[in-house]
Biopython code that builds the backbone (N, CA, C, O; Angstrom):
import numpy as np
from Bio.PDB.StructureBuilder import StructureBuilder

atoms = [
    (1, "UNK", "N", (-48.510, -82.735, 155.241)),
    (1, "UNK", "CA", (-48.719, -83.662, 154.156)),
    (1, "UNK", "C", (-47.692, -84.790, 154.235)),
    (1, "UNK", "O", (-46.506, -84.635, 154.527)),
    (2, "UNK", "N", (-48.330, -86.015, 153.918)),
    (2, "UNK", "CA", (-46.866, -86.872, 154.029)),
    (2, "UNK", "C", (-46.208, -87.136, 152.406)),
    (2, "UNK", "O", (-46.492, -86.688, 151.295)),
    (3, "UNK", "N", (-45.452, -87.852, 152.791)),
    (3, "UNK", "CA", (-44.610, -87.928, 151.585)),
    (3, "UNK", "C", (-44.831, -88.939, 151.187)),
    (3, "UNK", "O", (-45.020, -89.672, 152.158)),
    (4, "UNK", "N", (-45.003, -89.857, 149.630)),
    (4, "UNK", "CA", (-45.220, -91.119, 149.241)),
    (4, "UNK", "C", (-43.462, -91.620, 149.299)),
    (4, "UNK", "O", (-42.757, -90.658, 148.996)),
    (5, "UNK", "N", (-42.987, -92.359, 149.484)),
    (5, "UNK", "CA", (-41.248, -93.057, 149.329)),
    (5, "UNK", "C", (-41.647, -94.107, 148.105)),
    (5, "UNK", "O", (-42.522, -94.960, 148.253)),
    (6, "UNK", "N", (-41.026, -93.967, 147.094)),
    (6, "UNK", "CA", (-41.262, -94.929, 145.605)),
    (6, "UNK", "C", (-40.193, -95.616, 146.080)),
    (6, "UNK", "O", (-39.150, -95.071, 146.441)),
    (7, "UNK", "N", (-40.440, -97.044, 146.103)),
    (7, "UNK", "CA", (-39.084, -97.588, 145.453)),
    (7, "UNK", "C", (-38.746, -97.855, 144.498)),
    (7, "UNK", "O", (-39.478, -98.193, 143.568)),
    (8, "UNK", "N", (-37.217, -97.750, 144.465)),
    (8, "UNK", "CA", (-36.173, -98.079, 143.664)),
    (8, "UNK", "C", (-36.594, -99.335, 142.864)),
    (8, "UNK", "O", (-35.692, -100.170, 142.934)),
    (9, "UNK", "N", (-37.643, -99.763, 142.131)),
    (9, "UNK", "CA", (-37.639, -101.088, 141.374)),
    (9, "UNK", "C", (-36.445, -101.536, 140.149)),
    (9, "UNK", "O", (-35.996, -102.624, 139.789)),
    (10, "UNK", "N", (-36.183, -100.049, 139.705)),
    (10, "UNK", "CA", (-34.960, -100.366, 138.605)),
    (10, "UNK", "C", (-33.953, -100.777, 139.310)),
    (10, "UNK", "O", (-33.250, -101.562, 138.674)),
    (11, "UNK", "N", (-33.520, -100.520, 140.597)),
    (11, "UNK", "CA", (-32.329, -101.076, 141.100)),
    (11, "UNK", "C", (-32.015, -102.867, 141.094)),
    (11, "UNK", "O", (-30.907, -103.401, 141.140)),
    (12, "UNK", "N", (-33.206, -103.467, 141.032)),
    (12, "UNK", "CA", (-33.246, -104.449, 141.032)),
    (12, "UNK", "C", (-33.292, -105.317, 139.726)),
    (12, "UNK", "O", (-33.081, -106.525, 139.613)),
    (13, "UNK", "N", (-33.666, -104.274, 138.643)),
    (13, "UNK", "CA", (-33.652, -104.724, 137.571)),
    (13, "UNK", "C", (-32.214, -105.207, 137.197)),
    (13, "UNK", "O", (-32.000, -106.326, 136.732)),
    (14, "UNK", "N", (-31.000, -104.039, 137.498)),
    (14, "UNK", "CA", (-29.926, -103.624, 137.220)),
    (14, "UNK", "C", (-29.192, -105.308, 137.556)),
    (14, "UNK", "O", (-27.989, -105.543, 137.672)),
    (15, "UNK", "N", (-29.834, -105.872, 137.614)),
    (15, "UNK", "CA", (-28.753, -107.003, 138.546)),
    (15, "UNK", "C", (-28.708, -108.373, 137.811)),
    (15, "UNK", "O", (-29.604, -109.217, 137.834)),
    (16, "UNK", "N", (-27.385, -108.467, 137.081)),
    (16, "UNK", "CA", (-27.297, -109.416, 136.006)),
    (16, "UNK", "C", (-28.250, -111.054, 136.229)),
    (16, "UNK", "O", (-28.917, -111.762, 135.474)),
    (17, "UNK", "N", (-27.786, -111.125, 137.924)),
    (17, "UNK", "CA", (-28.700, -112.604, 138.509)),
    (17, "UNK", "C", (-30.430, -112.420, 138.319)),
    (17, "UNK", "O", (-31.253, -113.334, 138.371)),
    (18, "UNK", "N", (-30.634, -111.319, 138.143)),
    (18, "UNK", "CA", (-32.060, -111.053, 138.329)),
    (18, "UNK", "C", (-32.575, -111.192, 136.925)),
    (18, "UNK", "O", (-33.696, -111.684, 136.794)),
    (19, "UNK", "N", (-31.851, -110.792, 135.774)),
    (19, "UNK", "CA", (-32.095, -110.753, 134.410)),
    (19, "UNK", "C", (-31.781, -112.230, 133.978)),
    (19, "UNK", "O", (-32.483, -112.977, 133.296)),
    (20, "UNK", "N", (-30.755, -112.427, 134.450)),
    (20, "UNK", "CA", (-29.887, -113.836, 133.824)),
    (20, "UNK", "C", (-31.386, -115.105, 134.265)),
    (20, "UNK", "O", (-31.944, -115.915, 133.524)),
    (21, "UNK", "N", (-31.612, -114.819, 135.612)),
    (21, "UNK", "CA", (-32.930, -115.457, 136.142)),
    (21, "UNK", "C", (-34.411, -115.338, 135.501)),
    (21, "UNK", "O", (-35.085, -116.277, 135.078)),
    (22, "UNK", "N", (-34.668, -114.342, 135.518)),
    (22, "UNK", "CA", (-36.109, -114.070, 134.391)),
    (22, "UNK", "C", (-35.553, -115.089, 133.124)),
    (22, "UNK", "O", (-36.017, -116.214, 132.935)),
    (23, "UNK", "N", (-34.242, -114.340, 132.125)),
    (23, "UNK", "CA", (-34.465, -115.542, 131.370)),
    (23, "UNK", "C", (-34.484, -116.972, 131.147)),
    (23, "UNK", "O", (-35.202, -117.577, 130.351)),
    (24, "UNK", "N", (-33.394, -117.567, 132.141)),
    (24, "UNK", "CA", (-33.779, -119.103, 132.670)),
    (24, "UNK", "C", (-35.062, -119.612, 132.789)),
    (24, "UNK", "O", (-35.349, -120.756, 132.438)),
    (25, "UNK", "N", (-35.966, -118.704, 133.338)),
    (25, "UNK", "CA", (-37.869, -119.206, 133.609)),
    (25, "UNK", "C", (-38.489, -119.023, 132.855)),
    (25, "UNK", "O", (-39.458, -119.758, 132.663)),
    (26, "UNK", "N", (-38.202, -117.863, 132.005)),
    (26, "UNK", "CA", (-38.868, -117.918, 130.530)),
    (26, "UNK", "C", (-38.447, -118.875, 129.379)),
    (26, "UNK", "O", (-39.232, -119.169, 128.478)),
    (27, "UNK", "N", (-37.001, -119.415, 129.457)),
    (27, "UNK", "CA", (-36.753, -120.355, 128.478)),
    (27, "UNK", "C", (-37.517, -121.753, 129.265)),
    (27, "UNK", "O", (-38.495, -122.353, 128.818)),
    (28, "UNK", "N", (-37.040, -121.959, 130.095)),
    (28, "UNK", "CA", (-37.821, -123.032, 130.525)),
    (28, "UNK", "C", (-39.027, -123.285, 130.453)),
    (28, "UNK", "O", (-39.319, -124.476, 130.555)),
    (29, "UNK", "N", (-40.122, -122.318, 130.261)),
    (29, "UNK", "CA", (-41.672, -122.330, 130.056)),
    (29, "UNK", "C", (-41.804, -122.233, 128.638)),
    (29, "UNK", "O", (-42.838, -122.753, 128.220)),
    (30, "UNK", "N", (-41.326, -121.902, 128.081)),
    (30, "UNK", "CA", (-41.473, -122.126, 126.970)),
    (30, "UNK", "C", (-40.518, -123.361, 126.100)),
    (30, "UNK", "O", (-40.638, -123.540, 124.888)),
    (31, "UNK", "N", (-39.837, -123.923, 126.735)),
    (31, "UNK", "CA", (-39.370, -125.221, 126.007)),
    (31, "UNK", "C", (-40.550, -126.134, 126.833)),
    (31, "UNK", "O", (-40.764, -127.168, 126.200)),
    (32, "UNK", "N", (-41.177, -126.063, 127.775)),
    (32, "UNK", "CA", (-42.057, -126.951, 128.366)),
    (32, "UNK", "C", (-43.192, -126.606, 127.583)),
    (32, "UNK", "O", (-43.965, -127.524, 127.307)),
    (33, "UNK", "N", (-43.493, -125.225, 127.088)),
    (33, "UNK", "CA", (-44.928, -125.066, 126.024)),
    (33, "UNK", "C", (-44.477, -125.716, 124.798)),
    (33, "UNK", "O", (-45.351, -126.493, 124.414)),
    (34, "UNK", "N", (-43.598, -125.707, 124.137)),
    (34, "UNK", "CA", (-42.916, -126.226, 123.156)),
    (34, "UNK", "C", (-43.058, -127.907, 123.071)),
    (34, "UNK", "O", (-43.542, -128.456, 122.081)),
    (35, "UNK", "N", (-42.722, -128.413, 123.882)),
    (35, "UNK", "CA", (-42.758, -129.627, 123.972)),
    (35, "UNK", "C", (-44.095, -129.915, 124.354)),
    (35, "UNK", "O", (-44.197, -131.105, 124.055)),
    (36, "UNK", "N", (-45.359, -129.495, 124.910)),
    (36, "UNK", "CA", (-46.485, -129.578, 125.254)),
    (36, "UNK", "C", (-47.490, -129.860, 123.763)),
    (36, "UNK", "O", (-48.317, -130.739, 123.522)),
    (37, "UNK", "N", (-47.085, -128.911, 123.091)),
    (37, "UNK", "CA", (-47.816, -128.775, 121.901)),
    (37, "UNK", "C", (-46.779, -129.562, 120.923)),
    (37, "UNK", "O", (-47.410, -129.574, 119.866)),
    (38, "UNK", "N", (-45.932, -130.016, 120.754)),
    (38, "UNK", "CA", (-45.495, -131.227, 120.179)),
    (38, "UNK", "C", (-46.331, -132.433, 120.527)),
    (38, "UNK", "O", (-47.093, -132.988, 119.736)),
    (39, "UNK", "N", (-46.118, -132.800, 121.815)),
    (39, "UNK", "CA", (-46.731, -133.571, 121.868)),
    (39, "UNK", "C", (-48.499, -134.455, 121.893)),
    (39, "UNK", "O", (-48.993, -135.582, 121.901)),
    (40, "UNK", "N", (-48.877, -133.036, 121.896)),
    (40, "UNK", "CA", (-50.281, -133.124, 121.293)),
    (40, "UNK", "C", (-51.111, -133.013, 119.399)),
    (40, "UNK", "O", (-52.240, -133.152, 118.927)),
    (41, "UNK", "N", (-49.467, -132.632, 118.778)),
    (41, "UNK", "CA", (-49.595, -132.253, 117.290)),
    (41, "UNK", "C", (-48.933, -133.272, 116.843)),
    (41, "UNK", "O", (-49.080, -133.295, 115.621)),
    (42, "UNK", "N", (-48.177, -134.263, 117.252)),
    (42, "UNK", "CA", (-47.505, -135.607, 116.590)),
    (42, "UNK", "C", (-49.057, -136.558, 116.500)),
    (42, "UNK", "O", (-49.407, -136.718, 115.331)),
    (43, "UNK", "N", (-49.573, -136.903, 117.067)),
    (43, "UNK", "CA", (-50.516, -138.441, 116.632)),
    (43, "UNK", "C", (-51.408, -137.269, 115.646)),
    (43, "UNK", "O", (-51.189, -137.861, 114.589)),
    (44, "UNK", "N", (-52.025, -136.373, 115.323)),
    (44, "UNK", "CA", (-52.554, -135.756, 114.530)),
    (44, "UNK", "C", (-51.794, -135.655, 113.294)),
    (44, "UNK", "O", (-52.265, -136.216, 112.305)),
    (45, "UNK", "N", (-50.781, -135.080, 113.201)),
    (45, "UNK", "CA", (-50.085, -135.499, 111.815)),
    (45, "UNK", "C", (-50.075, -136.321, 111.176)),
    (45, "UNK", "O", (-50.267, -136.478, 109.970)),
    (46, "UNK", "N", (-49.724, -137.242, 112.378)),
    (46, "UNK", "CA", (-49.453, -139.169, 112.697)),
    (46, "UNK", "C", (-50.913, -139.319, 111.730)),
    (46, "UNK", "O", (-50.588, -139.107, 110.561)),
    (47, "UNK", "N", (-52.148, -139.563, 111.820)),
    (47, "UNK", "CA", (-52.866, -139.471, 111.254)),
    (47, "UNK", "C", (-52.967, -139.035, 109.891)),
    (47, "UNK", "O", (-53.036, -139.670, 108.839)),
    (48, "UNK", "N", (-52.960, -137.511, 110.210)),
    (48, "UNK", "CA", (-53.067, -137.025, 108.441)),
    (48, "UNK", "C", (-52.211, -138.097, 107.660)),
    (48, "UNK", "O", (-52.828, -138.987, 107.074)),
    (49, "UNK", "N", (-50.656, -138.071, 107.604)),
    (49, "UNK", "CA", (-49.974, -138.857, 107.133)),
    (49, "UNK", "C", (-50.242, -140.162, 106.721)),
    (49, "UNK", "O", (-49.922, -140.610, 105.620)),
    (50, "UNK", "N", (-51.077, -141.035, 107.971)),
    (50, "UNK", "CA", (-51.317, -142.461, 107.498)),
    (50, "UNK", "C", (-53.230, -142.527, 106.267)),
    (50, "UNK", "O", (-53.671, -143.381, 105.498)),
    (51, "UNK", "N", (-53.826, -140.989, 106.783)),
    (51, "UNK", "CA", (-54.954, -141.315, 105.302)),
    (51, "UNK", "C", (-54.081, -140.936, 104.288)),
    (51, "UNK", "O", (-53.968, -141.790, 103.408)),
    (52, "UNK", "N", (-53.147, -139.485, 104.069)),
    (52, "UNK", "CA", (-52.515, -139.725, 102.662)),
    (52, "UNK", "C", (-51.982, -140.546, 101.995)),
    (52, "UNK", "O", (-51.952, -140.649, 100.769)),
    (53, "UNK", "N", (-51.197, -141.643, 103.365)),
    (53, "UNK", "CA", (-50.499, -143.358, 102.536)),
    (53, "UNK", "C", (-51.466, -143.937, 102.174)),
    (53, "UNK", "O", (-51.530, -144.541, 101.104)),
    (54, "UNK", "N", (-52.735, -143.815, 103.328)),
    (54, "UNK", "CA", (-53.542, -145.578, 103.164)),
    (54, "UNK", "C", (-52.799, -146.080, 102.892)),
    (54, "UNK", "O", (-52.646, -146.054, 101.671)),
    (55, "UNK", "N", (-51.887, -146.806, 103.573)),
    (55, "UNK", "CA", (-51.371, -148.394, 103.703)),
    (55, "UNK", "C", (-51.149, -148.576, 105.577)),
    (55, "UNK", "O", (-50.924, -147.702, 106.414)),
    (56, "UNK", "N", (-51.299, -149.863, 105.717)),
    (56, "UNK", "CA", (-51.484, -150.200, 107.413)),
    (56, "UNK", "C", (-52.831, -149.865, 107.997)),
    (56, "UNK", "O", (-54.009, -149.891, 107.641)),
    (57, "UNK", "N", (-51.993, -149.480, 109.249)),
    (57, "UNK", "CA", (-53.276, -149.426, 110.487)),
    (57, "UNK", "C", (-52.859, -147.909, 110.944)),
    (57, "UNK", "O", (-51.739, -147.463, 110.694)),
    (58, "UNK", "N", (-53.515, -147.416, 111.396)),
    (58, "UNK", "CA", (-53.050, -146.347, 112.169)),
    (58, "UNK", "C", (-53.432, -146.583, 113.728)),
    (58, "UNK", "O", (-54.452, -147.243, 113.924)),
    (59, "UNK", "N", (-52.767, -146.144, 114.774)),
    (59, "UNK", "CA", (-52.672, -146.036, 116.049)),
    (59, "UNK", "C", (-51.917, -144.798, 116.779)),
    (59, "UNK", "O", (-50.754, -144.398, 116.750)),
    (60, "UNK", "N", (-52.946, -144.421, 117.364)),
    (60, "UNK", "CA", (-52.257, -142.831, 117.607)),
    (60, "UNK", "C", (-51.324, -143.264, 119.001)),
    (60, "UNK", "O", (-51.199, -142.279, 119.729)),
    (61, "UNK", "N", (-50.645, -144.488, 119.544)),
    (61, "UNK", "CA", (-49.526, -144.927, 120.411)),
    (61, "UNK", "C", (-48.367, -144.612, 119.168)),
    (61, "UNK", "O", (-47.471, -143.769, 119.115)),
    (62, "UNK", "N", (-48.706, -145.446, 118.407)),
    (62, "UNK", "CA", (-47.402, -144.861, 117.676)),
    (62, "UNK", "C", (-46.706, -143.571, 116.658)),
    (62, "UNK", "O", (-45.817, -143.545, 115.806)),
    (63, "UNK", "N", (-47.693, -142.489, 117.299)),
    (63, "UNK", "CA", (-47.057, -141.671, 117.302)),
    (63, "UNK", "C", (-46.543, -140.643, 118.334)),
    (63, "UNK", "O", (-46.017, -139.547, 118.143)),
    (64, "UNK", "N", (-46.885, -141.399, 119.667)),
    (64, "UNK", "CA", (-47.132, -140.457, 120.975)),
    (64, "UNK", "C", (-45.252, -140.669, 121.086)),
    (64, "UNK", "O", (-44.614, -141.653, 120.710)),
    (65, "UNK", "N", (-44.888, -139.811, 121.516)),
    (65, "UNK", "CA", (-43.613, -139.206, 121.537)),
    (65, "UNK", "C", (-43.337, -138.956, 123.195)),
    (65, "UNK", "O", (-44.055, -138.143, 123.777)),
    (66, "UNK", "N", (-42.508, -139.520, 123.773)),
    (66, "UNK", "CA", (-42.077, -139.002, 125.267)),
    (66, "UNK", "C", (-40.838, -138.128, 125.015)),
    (66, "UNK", "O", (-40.116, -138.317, 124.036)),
    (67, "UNK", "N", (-40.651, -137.338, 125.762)),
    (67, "UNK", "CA", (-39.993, -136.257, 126.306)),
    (67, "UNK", "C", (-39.394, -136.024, 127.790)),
    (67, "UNK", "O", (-39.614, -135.080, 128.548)),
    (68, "UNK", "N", (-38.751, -136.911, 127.942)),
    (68, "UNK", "CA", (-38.486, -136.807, 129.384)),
    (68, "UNK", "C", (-37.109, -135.790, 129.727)),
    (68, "UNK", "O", (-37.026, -135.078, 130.727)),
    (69, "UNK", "N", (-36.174, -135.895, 128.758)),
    (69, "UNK", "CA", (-35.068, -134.626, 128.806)),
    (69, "UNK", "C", (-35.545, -133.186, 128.615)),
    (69, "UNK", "O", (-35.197, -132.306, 129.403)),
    (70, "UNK", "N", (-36.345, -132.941, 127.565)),
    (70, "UNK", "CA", (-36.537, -131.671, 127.523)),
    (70, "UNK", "C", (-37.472, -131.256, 128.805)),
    (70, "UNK", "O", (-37.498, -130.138, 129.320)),
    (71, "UNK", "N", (-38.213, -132.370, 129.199)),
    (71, "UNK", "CA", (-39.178, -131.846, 130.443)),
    (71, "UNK", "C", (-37.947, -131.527, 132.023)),
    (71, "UNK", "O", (-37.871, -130.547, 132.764)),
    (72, "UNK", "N", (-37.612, -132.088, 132.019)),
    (72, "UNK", "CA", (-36.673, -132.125, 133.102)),
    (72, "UNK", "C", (-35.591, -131.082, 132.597)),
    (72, "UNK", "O", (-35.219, -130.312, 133.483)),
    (73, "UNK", "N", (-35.090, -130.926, 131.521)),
    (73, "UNK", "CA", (-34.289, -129.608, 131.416)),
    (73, "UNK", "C", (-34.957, -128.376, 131.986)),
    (73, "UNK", "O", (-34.446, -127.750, 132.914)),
    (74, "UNK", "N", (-36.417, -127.938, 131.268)),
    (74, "UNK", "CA", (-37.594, -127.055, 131.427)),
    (74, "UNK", "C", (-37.838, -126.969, 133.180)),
    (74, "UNK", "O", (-38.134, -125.924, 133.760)),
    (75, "UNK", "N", (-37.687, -128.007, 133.703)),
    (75, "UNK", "CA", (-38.156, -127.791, 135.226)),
    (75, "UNK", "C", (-36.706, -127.583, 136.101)),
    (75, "UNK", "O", (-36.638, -127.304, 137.298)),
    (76, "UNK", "N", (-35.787, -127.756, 135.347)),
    (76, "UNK", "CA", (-34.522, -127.221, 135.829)),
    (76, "UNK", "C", (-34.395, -125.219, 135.759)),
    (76, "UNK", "O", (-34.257, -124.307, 136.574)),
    (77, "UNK", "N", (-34.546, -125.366, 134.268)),
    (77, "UNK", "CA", (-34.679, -124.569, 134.112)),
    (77, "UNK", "C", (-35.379, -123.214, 134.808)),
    (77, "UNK", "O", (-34.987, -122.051, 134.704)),
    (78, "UNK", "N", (-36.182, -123.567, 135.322)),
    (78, "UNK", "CA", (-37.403, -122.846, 136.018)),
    (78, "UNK", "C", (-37.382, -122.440, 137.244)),
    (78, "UNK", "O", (-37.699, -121.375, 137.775)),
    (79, "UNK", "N", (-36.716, -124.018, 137.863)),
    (79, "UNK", "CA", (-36.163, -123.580, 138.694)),
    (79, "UNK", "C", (-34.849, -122.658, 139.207)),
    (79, "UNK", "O", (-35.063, -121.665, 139.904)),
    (80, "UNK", "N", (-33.635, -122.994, 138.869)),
    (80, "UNK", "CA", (-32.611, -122.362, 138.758)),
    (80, "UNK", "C", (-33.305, -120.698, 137.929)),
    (80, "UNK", "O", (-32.627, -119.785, 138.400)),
    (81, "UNK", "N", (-33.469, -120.609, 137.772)),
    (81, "UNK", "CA", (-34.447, -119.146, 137.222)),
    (81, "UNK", "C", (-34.775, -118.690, 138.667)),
    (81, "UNK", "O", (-33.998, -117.834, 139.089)),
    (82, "UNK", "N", (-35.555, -118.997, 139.341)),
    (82, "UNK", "CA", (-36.619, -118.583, 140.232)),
    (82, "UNK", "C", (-35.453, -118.471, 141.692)),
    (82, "UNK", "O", (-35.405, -117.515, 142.467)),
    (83, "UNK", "N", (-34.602, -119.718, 141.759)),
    (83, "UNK", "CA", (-33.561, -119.248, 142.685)),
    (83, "UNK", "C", (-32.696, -117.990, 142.082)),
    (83, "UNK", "O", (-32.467, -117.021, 142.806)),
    (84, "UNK", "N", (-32.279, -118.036, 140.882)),
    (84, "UNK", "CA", (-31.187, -116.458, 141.166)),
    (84, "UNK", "C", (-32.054, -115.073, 141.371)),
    (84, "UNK", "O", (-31.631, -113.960, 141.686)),
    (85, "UNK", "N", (-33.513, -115.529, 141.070)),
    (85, "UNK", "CA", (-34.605, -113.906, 141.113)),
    (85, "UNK", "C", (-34.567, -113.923, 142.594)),
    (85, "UNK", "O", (-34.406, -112.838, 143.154)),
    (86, "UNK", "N", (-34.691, -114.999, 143.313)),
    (86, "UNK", "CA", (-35.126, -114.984, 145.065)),
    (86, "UNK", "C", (-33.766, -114.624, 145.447)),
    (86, "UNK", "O", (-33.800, -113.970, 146.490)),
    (87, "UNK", "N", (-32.208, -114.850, 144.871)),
    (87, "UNK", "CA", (-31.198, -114.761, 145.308)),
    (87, "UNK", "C", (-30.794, -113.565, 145.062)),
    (87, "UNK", "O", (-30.190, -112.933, 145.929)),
    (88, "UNK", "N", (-31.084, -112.985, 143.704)),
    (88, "UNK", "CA", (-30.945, -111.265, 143.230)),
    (88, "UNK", "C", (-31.969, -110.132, 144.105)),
    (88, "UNK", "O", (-31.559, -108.972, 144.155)),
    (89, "UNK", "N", (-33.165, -110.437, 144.723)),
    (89, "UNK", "CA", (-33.891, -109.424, 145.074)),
    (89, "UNK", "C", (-33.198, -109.897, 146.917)),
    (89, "UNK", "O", (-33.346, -108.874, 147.584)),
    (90, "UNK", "N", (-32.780, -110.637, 147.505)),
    (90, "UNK", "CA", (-32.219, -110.802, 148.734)),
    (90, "UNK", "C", (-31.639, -109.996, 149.033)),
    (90, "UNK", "O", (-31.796, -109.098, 149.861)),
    (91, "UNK", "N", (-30.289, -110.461, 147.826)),
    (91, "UNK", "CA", (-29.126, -109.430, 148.051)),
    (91, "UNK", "C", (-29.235, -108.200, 148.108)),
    (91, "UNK", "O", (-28.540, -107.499, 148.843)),
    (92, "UNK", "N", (-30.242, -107.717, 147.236)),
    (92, "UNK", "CA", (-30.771, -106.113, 147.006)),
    (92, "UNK", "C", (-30.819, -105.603, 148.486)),
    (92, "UNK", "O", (-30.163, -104.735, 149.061)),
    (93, "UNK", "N", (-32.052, -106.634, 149.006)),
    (93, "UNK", "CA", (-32.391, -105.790, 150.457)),
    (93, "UNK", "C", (-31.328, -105.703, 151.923)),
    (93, "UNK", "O", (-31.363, -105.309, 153.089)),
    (94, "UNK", "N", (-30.359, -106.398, 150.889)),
    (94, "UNK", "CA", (-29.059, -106.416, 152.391)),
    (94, "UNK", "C", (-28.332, -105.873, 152.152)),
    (94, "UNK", "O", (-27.389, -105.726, 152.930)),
]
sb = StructureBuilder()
sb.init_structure("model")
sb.init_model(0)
sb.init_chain("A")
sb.init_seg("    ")
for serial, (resi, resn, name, xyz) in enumerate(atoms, 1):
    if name == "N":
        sb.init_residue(resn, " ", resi, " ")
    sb.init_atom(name, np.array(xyz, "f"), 0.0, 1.0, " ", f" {name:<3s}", serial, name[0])
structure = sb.get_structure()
């Protein structure tokens, strides 16, 4: 009969770069979902807001909102995440 060999997956858990990494990619996806759905829920407000004034014009440009720090934090983020998981499961196998 042969034998099945399990690996060790908790060993890899154990490894602060590997944890510290998961959470870097999870904050980062979710400040990028965060900011995703901001920016699709501002000119809609933007709206509600300008029928409760009625006064002006409304234009859903002026309420479109850029985000270029939090996007670029988020893809930092994600990255530097994804290098210490590729850098934590390396080290494991050496």
């Amino acid at each position: 009969m042969r034998q099945i060999r399990h690996v060790n997956e908790g060993a890899i858990m154990k490894h602060p770069a590997y944890i510290l990494g998961s959470i870097e990619a999870l904050a980062g996806v979710l400040l990028l979902s965060v900011t995703a759905i901001i920016k699709e829920v501002m000119p809609i407000l933007g709206r509600i807001a300008f029928q409760s004034a009625a006064a002006g014009s409304y234009s859903p440009e002026n309420y479109a909102a850029a985000f270029p720090l939090p996007i670029v934090l988020s893809v930092l983020l994600i990255a530097a995440g994804a290098v210490q998981i590729v850098y934590a499961v390396l080290k494991k196998e050496t």
